[in-house]
SELO-166920 format. One record per residue (C-alpha): residue in one letter; x, y, z. Coordinates in steps of 0.5 Angstrom, whole numbers, plus 500, padded with zeros to 3 digits. Example, Ala and Ser with C-alpha at 12.3 -4.5 7.8 and 13.67 -1.06 7.14 Angstrom:
REM residues 2
a525491516;s527498514;
REM end
This chain:
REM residues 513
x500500500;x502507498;x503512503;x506519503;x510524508;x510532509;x518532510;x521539513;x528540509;x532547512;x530551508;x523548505;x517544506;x516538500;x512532499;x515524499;x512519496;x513512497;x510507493;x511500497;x509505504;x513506510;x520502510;x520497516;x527500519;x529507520;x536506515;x531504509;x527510511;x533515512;x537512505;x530514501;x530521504;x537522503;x536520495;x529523494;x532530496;x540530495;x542529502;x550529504;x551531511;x549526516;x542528519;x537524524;x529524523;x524527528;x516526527;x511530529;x506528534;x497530535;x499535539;x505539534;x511537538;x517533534;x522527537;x526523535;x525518530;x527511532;x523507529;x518507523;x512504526;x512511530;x509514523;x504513518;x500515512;x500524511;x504525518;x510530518;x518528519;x523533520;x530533517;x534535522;x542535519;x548534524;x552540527;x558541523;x565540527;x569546526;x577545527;x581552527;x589551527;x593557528;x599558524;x605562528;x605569526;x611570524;x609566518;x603568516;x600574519;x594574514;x591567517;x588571524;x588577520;x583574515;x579570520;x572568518;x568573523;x561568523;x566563526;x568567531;x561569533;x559562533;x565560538;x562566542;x556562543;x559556545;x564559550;x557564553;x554557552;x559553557;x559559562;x552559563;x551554568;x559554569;x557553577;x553547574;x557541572;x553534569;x559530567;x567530567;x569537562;x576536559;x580540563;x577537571;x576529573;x571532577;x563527574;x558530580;x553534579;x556541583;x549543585;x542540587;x534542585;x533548587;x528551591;x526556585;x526553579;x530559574;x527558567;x533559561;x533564555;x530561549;x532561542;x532569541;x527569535;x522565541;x524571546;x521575541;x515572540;x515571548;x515578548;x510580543;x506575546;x506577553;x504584552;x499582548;x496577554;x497583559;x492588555;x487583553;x488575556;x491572549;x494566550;x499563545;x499558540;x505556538;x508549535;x514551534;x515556539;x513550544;x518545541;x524550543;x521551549;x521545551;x527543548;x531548552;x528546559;x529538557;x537540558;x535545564;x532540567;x538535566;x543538569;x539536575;x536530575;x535524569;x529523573;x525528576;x518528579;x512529578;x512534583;x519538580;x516537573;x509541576;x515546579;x518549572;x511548569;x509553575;x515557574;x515558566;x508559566;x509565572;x514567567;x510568561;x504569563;x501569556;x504560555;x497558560;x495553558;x486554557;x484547559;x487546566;x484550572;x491552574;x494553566;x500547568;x497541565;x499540559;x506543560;x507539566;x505532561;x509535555;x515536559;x514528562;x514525554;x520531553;x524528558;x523521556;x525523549;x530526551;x534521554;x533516549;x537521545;x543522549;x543514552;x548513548;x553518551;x554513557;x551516562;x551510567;x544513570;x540512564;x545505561;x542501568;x536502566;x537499559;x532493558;x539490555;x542491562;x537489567;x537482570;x531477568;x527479574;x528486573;x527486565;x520491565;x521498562;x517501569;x521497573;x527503573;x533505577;x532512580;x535518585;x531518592;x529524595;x536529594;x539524592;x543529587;x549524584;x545517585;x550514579;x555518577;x560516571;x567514572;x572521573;x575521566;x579517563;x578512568;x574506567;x571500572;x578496571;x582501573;x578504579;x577496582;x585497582;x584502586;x579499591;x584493591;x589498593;x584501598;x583495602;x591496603;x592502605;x585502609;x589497615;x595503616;x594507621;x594514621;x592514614;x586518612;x588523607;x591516603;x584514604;x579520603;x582521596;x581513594;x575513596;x573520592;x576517586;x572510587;x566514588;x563512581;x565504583;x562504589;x554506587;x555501582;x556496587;x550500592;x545499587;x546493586;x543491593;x549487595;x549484603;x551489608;x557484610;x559484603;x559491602;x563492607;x568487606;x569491599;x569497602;x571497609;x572504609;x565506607;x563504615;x567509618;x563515621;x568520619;x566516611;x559516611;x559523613;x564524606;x559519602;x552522604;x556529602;x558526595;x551524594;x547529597;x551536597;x550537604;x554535610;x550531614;x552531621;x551539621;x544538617;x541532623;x543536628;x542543626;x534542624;x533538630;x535543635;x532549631;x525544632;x527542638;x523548642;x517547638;x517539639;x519540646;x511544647;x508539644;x510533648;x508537653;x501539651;x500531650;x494528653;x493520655;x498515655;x502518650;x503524654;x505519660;x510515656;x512522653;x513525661;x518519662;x522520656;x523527659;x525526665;x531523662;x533530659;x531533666;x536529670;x541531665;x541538661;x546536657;x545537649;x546530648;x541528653;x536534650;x537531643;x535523644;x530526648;x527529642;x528524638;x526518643;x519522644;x519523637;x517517636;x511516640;x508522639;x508520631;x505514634;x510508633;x511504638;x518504642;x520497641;x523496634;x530501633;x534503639;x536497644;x539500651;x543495655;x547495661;x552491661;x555488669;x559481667;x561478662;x555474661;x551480659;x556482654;x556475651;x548475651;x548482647;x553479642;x549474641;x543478641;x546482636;x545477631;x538477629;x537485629;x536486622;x537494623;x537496629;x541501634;x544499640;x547503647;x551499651;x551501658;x557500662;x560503669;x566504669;x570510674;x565511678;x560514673;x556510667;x560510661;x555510654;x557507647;x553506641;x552502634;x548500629;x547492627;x545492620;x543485617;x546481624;x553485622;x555491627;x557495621;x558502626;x562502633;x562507637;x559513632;x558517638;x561520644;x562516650;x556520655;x559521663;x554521669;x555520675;x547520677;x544518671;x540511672;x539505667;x532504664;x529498668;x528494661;x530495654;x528500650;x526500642;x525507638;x525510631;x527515629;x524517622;x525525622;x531527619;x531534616;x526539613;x532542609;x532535606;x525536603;x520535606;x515531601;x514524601;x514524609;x508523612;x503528614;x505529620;x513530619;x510535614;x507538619;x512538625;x517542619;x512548619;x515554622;
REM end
């Protein structure tokens, strides 16, 4: 069956026909349009969809009869030599002046976003994100003939409510915020998606979308099949975040296209690229010799520069949900606080201990009156929490006070996290030992009296293995009682500088100011 396709040239609109219909692959395809039309550069094909938009064409079945394809041609590669100028003065002097508009572009380009860095720039072996999602999405500049009409049309929005209409001005649009969206985040949430639409349509009033009540709705789906088409056009890059969740990588259990592989909740280098020109042989060469330098002493820059360098490499690991006790014969340093302060700071862009600690005492007054104000046996449970912080004013008393009561105001039992002990002979340290091996993730504070005073120590048991030992100071107290039994909390609220959405809506609002 015979078909015909509006093809969109450079300069030109023309028709195509296709006597034997639509090729069954894109190469058939694209060796007609580059014969129909006498085609030398390379190119890609893009179609358009029902609502006006073009993506990348990357199989033929995506097209029929009467639809429109674009020719889209590739950049060229520009190489300028330069000669010396004792020889020939007259090459620099004769220098194309579109060329150097054209370097200008790329150069104001690139420096944009300077404090922004996606992946690793020929000058640096830096591969991390530089900056996470911000709190006010900042909308780019567009093209300059689509800020013209942007222009134009607002001013018309402002005198009599038009709104604009524009295929080709929505396609640069949403191609641009694509790339300001990437520099982010691969995948961004629903939530994040609605926050440009929110911010382009704040900026440019006359973009409103006229069937939605809040005028977002089409810009918030458009940006999420832009977004898809986008990483399928820059797959092949090798970036490590899009590459896992190829159908062609995952395992046999995996092997669904909705089943993907995304940063949590600021998570800002989820799985960043090896730092350039390393690969995963050589970085297994420095993990190997990690674990050598790891077992000297006194030897914490040696490591703390491994383990950046091998960063890459460890989330590959991280992802593929290995046991805690593997992980930590792979990585051993990654279980020492000061590392897993470096780590989270690699991952989040924020310093952990600073962050924790920060937010829970700026909230600590306001969770205080409520514990107070607190009625039933909740309340009672909470008064008993409290005591420990009146008989010792110290911060550290204050901050497990808060925390512990925490729990029980949010309604959660108190038996399921932190495990208190006291240990008086050996045989309760045996016990505990023993104990210790069926946690699957618990907190543990061992008691001890020792000079006179109770000394305090903690750790955490992941998976049966105690993966922290003694994260935290050692408390003195002289007058401080033992609990009469073991106690469990959880500890849920971490921060709201870390966002406060997908926490329940109680954490929500504890976050309020």
């Amino acid at each position: 069956m015979s078909a015909r396709l509006r093809v969109i040239l450079e300069e030109e609109i023309r028709k195509l026909s296709l006597p034997s219909g639509i090729p069954q692959t894109l190469e058939e395809l694209k060796d007609i349009v580059q014969e129909t039309f006498a085609i030398e550069k390379d190119f890609s094909l893009q179609f358009q969809d029902q609502d006006g938009q073009f993506f990348t064409l990357l199989e033929t079945d995506e097209i029929k009869d009467k639809d429109t394809i674009k020719v889209v041609l590739a950049e060229p590669v520009i190489t300028v030599t330069f000669q010396d100028s004792s020889k020939d003065q007259g090459v620099l002097d004769s220098f194309d002046s579109s060329c150097t508009e054209l370097l200008e572009d790329v150069g104001s380009c690139s420096t944009a976003s300077s404090d922004t860095t996606i992946l690793s720039s020929p000058g640096s072996t830096s591969s991390l994100r530089s900056v996470p999602w911000p709190a006010q999405f900042v909308i780019p500049t567009f093209s300059f003939d689509t800020e013209l009409i942007l222009q134009a049309a607002n001013e018309a929005n402002r005198k009599d409510g038009t709104l604009l209409c524009n295929p080709a001005v929505k396609s640069n649009i949403l191609d641009k915020l694509a790339e300001s969206i990437f520099v982010y985040t691969a995948y961004p949430s629903s939530a994040q998606r609605e926050q440009v639409a929110e911010a382009l349509v704040m900026k440019h009033p006359c973009l409103r979308d006229p069937v939605s009540f809040n005028g977002l709705y089409s810009w918030h789906n458009s940006l999420k099949y832009k977004l898809g088409n986008f990483r399928a056009k820059v797959k092949h890059l090798g970036i490590p975040e899009l590459n896992v969740n190829c159908l062609k990588r995952k395992s046999a259990a995996d092997k669904t296209p909705s089943k993907k592989l995304k940063s949590k909740k600021s998570e800002v280098n989820y799985l960043p690229p090896h730092p350039q020109g390393e690969t995963d042989t050589s970085l297994e060469k420095e993990r190997v010799e990690l674990l050598y330098e790891y077992k000297k002493r006194d030897n914490n820059s040696v490591i703390n520069e491994k383990m950046a360098k091998t960063f890459s490499l460890r989330r590959k690991d991280v992802i593929q949900k290995p046991l805690v006790i593997d992980l930590n014969a792979r990585w051993p340093a990654l279980f020492e606080f000061s590392q897993i302060e470096e780590e989270f700071r690699r991952i989040t862009l924020k310093p952990l201990q600073s962050t924790f600690f920060g937010k829970l005492d700026e909230y600590t007054p306001k969770l205080l009156r409520l514990y107070r104000k607190k009625g039933g046996a909740v309340g009672k449970k909470l008064d008993e929490t409290l005591e420990i912080m009146n008989e010792d004013n110290s911060i550290e008393s204050r901050r497990e006070s808060v925390i512990r009561g925490l729990i029980l105001y949010l309604g959660e039992k108190t038996e399921e996290l932190i495990k208190d002990y006291r240990v008086c002979d050996d045989d309760d340290a045996a016990a505990i030992q023993e104990a210790i091996t069926s946690f699957v993730l618990n907190i543990f504070v061992v008691s001890k009296t020792r000079d006179g005073g109770l000394k305090k120590q903690a750790g955490i048991v992941i998976e049966g293995a105690k993966v922290f030992q003694k994260i935290f100071l050692e408390l003195e107290d002289v007058n401080k009682k033992c609990p009469p039994k073991s106690t469990i909390s959880r500890a849920k609220f971490v921060g709201h500088s870390l966002g406060t959405r997908g926490y329940p809506n109680p954490c929500r609002t504890l976050a309020q100011p």
